[in-house]
N, C-alpha and C positions, 0 to 999 in steps of 0.2 A: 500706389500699390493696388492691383486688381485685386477684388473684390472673389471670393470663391462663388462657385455656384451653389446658387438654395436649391436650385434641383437635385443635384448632385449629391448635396448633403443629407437629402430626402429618402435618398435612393438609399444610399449606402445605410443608411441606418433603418431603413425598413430590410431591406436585406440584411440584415445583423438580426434583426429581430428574427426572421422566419427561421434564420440556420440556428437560431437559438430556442426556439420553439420547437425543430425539429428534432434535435439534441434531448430537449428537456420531456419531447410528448411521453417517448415510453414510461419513463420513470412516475408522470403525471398519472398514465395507464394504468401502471401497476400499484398506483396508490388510490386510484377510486375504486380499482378490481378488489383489492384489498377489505373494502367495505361492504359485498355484494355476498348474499345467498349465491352459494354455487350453481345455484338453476340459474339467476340473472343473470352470473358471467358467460355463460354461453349460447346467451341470443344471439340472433342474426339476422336483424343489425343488432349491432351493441349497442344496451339498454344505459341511456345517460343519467334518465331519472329512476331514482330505488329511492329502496330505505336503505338509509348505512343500517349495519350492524356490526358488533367487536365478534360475533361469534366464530369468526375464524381463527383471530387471535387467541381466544381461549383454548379454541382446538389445539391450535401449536402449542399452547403452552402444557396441556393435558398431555400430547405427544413427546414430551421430553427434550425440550428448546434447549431449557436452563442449561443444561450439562454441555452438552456443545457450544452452548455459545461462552462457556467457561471455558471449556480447553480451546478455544479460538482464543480467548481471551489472553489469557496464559502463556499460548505460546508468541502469539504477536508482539506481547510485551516485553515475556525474556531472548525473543530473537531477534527484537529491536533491540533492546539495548547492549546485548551481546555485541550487534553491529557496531557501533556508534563503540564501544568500549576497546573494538578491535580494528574499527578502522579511524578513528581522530588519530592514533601515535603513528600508524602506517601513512595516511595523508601526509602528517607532518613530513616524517622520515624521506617521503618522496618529493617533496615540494621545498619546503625552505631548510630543508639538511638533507637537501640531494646528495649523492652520494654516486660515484660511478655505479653503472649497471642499474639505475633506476627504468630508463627504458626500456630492458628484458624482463624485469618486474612489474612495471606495466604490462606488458604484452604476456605473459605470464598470467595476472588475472585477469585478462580481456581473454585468453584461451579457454578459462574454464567455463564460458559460457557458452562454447561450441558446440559441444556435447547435448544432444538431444537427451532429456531426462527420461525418454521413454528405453533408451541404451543402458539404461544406467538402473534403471530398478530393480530388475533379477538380482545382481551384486547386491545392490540395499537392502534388498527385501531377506537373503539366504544374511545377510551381515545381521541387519536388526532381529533375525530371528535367533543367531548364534551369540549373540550378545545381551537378548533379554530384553530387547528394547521395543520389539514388535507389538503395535496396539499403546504404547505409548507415546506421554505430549512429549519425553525428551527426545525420540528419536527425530516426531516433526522441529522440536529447538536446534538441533543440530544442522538439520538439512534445509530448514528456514534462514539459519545462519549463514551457513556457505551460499546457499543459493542468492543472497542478497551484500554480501561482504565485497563481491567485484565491483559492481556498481556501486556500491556506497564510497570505497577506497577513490574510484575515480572520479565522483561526483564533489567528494572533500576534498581533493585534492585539485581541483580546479577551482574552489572557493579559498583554500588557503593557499593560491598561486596571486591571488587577490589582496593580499595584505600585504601592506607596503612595509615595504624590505628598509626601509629608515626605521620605521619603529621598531622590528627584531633587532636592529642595528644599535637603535639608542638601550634598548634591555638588556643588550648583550654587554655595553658598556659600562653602564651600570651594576654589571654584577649578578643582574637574577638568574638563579639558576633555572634548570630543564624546568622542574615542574612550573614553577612562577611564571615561567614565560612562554610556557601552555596555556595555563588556566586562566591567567591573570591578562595576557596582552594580545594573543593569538585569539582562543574561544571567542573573547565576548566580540569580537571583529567578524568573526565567522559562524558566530550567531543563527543569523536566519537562516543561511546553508545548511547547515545541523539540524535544524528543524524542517527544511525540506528533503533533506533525506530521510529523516528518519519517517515524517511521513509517507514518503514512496515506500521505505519497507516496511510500515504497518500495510499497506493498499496490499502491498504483493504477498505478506503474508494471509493478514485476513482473509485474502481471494483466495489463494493456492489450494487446487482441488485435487491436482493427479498425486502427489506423493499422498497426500491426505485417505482418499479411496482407497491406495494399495496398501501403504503401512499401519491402518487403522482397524478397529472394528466396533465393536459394544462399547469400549471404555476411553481411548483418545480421539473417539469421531470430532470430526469440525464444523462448525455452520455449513459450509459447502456439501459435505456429506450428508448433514443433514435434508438439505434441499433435497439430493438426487431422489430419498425417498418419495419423494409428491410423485414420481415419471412411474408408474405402475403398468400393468398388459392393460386393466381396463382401461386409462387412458389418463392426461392430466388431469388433474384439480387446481382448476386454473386459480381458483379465489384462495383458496389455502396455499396455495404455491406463491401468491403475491403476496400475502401476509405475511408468509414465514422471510420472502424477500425483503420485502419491508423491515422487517427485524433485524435481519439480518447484515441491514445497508444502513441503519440510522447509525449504530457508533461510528463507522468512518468519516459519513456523511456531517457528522456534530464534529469531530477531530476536524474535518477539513475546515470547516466555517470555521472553527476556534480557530485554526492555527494559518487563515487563508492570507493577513500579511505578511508573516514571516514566509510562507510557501511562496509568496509574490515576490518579495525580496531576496529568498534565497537561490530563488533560479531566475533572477535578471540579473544576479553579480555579475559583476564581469561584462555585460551586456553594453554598457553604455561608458567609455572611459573619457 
């Protein structure tokens, strides 16, 4: 058997590194900018050696972090689990208790993600105001929900098309009823998937900035709103803008690292049979 080439192998893995590097510099960027008197971040060339200093972070935090990154918090949380509450029975229903007319119900929530949301906010914005809900985190839980509920439906439903149909088979023979052979035989099979979804929709909640700007003000702002403040006439604050980013990207960034096997395993199911 021929031997691969050690050139080749050379190659390819220095070029992993560079596209990995390139990937990784901003974020590298905006964590040393992070550290810098606002005068050092905007030299020209950029200044490699400083003194760190926290005093940006304390500026954010004098600024009023806390409370935004509570109503981020908040809603990421009860819109994720809302999802995952509302789409595991939906998943099921469509997958291993298919039922005529599952594929118009597919194509049904693959529709609602046609609609550009920038069509869609005057109706939101006149609804959340006649309803009470305007400047509030339940209205972003709501629209966090839907806006993450198509995806989530068709992401389980391809990890529980996954689960071999002998084991539904042998529980069914056995006796157990619905809920037992949800909880008990299905989940823990489809496991990682659940975890990979639900991390996509923490990522898409936490980011989500347009409904955020428009239905928000003083009291349900979100981290993202929060940011837009640093963008002022006189111009960015590049170091405070990196700080507050930085704050603002460690809980996702700690969620991914915790949960980065499961996220590996739940989106190669299916991948390799």
């Amino acid at each position: 058997m021929p031997t691969a080439n050690p050139s080749g192998r050379w190659a390819l893995t220095a070029f992993t590194w560079i596209v990995a590097i390139l990937f990784v510099f901003p974020l590298l960027w905006m964590v040393l900018t992070s550290f810098k008197e606002e005068s050092d971040a905007y030299t020209d060339p950029p200044k490699l050696l400083f003194t760190p200093t926290l005093s940006q972070f304390a500026g954010i935090l004098e600024r009023g972090f806390v409370p935004y990154l509570g109503n981020s918090a908040f809603v990421t949380v009860v819109s994720t689990l809302l999802v995952l509450l509302l789409a595991i029975p939906a998943a099921y229903a469509l997958s291993i208790a298919a039922v005529p007319g599952t594929q118009g119900v597919l194509g049904f929530f693959l529709s609602t993600k046609m609609l550009p949301i920038v069509a869609a906010i005057i109706p939101l914005y006149v609804i959340s105001q006649n309803i009470g809900l305007l400047d509030h985190v339940w209205a972003l839980v709501i629209l966090y929900t839907a806006m993450n509920l198509p995806l989530a439906v068709w992401m389980m439903r391809s990890f529980f098309l996954e689960v071999p149909r002998e084991m539904v088979e042998a529980a069914r023979v056995d006796g157990a009823p619905l809920p037992v052979l949800l909880f008990r035989v299905v989940l823990p099979v489809v496991a990682p998937g659940i975890a990979a979804t639900a991390l996509i929709c923490v990522i898409f909640s936490w980011t989500e900035f347009f409904y955020a700007v428009n239905l928000t003000a003083a009291q349900a702002g979100t981290v993202p709103v929060f940011l837009v403040g640093f963008i002022t006439s006189e111009g960015l604050y590049w170091a405070q803008l990196s700080a507050a980013a930085l704050l603002a990207s460690l809980p996702v960034m700690v969620i991914g690292w915790v949960a980065q096997n499961h996220l590996v395993r739940g989106l190669s199911m299916g991948a390799v049979k």
